[in-house]
N, C-alpha and C positions, 0 to 999 in steps of 0.2 A: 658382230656375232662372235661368239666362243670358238677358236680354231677347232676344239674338238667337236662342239656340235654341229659345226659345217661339214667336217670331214665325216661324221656318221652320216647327214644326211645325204654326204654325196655316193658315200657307200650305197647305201640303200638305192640311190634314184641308179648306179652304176647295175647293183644286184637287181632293178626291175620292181623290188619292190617297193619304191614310191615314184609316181607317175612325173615327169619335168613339170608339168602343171602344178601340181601340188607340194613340188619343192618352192616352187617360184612364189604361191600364199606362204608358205611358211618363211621364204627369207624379208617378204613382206612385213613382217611384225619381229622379227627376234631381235637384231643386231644392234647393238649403240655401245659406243665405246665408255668406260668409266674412266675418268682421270682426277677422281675424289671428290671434286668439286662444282663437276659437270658431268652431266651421263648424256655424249654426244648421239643423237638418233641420225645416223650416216647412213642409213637407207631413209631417210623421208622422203629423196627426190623416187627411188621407185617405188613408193606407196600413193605418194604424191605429187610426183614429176617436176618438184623444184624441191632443193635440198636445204636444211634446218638453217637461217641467218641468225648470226649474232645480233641481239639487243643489247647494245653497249652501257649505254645510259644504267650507273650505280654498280657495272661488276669491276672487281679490284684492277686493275691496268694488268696485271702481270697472269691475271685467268685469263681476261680478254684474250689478250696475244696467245695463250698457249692455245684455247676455242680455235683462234683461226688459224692457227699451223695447223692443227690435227683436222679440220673442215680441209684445208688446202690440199691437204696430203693426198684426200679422197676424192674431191670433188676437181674438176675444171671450171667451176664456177661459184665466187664466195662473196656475201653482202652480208654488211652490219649497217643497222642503223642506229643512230642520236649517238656518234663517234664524236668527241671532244677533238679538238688539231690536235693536243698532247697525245691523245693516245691514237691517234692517225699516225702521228707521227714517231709512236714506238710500233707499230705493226709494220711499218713500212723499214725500221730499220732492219727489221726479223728478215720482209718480205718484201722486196723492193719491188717484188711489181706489183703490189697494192698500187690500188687509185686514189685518192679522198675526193671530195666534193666540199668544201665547207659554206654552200649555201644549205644544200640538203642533207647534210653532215650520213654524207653515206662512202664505206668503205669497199670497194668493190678490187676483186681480184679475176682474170678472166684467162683463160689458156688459149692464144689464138682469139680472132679478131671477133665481136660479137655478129651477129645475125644480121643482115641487114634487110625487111622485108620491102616488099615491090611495092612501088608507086600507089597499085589500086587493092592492097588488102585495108581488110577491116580495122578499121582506126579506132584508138579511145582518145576523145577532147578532154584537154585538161584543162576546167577553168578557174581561174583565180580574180578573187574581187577584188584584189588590191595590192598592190607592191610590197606592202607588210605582211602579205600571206603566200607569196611566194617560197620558202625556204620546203612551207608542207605540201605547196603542189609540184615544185622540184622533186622534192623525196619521191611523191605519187609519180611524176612524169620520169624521174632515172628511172626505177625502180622496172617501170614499163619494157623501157627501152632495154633493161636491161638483159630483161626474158624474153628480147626478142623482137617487141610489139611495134606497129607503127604508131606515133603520136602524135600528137598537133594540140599546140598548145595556144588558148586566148588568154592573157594577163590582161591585168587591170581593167575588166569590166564589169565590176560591180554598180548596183543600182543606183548607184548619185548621179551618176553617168550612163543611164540603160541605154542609149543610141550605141554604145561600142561593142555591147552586145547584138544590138539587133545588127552593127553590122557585119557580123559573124554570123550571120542565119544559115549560110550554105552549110559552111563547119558543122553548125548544130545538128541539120537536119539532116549529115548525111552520118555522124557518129554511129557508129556500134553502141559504143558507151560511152556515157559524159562523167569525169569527176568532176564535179564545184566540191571548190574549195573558198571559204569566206568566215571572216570572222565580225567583227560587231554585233551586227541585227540576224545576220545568215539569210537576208533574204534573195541573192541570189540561186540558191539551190532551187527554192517556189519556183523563182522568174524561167528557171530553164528546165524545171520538171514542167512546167506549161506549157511549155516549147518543143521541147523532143519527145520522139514516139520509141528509143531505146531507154535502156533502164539508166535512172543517175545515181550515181552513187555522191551523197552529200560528206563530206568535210569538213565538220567546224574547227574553225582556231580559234585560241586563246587572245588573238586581237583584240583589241578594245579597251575602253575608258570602264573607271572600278566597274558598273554597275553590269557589266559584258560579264564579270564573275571567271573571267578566265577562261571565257568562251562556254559557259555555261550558258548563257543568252541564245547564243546561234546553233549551240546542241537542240535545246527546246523550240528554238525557232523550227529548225530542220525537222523537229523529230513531230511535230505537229502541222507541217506542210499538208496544205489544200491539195497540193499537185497529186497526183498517180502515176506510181511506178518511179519513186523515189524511196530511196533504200539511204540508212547514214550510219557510219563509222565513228569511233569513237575521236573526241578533239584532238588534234594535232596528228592523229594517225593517215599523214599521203601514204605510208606503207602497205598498211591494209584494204584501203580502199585500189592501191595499184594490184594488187593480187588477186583483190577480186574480178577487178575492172581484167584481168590477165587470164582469167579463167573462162570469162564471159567472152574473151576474144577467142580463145580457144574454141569455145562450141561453136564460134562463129565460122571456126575456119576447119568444123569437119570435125576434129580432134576431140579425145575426150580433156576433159577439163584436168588442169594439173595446176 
């Protein structure tokens, strides 16, 4: 926000005539910093309750870096996703207490230790159908954790092998919310929209042999599920399906969704 238009409206909320209510809508929508090349929106977490992340994946290395100093500067909490080790490891020379991950290629900064919730809150499963689709249900399963959430995660139980699944039944049936994540055919996201009575949010990958189309296969697969109460995100994104899945754990737990 404009230092001069904060200062008028504090005048005002000071002089009584605008209500703390109605400053608080108004700093909801104004404020994002311009740095020519990025116009950072630094109130999103109080419009939205979690603050703007960097999408690394095609911006020039030396924007990147500057995005997350000026995100640092303001926030206690800062995540980029599809970070290259190169450019992990120019944010980290800025900002040595960056984190990397270079399976889920996520960049994480955090002030103070993250959240750690209890034993019996509401959980989201993360399931993945295969060892080659882990990096997008890492990204989904940080990403979680990182907002706090409690996670449990089934790897490699996709349908070549549906026993590893079923023996996971408790996991499933006691989920909040399931991500499947799978690439090829995408038929486990079906297998466990059958299965669970919370909502799944499907994830297709780009896994597969040509005719998978780069995960175009398990999108279509997923997006024409028999199941009910299966929802899908676009290929390769564990990001956005952890946000949501993140939001859904929220209403879970009382709180409005962020």
């Amino acid at each position: 926000m404009d230092e001069e238009k904060l200062r008028a409206l504090l005048a005002e909320v000071a002089a009584g005539g605008v209500a703390p209510a109605q400053a608080l809508e108004q700093l909801r929508n104004l404020p994002y910093e311009d740095l020519g090349f990025a116009q950072l929106d630094l109130h999103r977490a109080l419009r939205q309750g979690l603050p703007e992340v960097v999408f690394c994946q095609g911006k020039a290395p030396e924007h990147a870096v500057a995005i997350f100093e000026r995100l640092w500067a303001n926030h206690d909490r800062v995540m980029g996703t599809r970070a290259t080790p190169e450019l992990a490891a120019l944010v980290r020379a800025r900002l040595p207490e960056a984190h990397y991950d270079p399976l889920s290629r996520l960049v994480t900064l955090a002030r103070g230790p993250l959240p750690v919730p209890p034993a019996d809150a509401p959980y989201a499963l993360v399931a993945a159908a295969g060892t080659a689709d882990l990096a997008v249900a890492e990204e989904a399963a940080q990403t979680l954790a990182f907002y706090g959430n409690r996670v449990v995660a089934a790897y490699d139980v996709g349908v070549a092998g549906i026993h590893r699944l079923l023996n996971r039944r408790t996991e499933v049936s006691g989920a909040t919310v399931i991500i499947s994540v799978a690439g090829m055919e995408g038929a486990l996201t079906s297998v466990i929209g059958g299965l669970a009575a919370c909502p799944v949010i499907g994830v297709p990958t780009s896994v597969g042999y040509g005719a998978s189309f780069g995960g175009l296969a398990a999108l279509l697969a997923m997006l024409n599920s028999c199941a009910s109460g299966v929802s899908i995100v676009n290929i390769d994104n564990g990001f956005g399906a952890g946000v949501v899945a993140h939001r859904i754990l929220d209403l879970a737990r009382g709180k409005k969704a962020s």
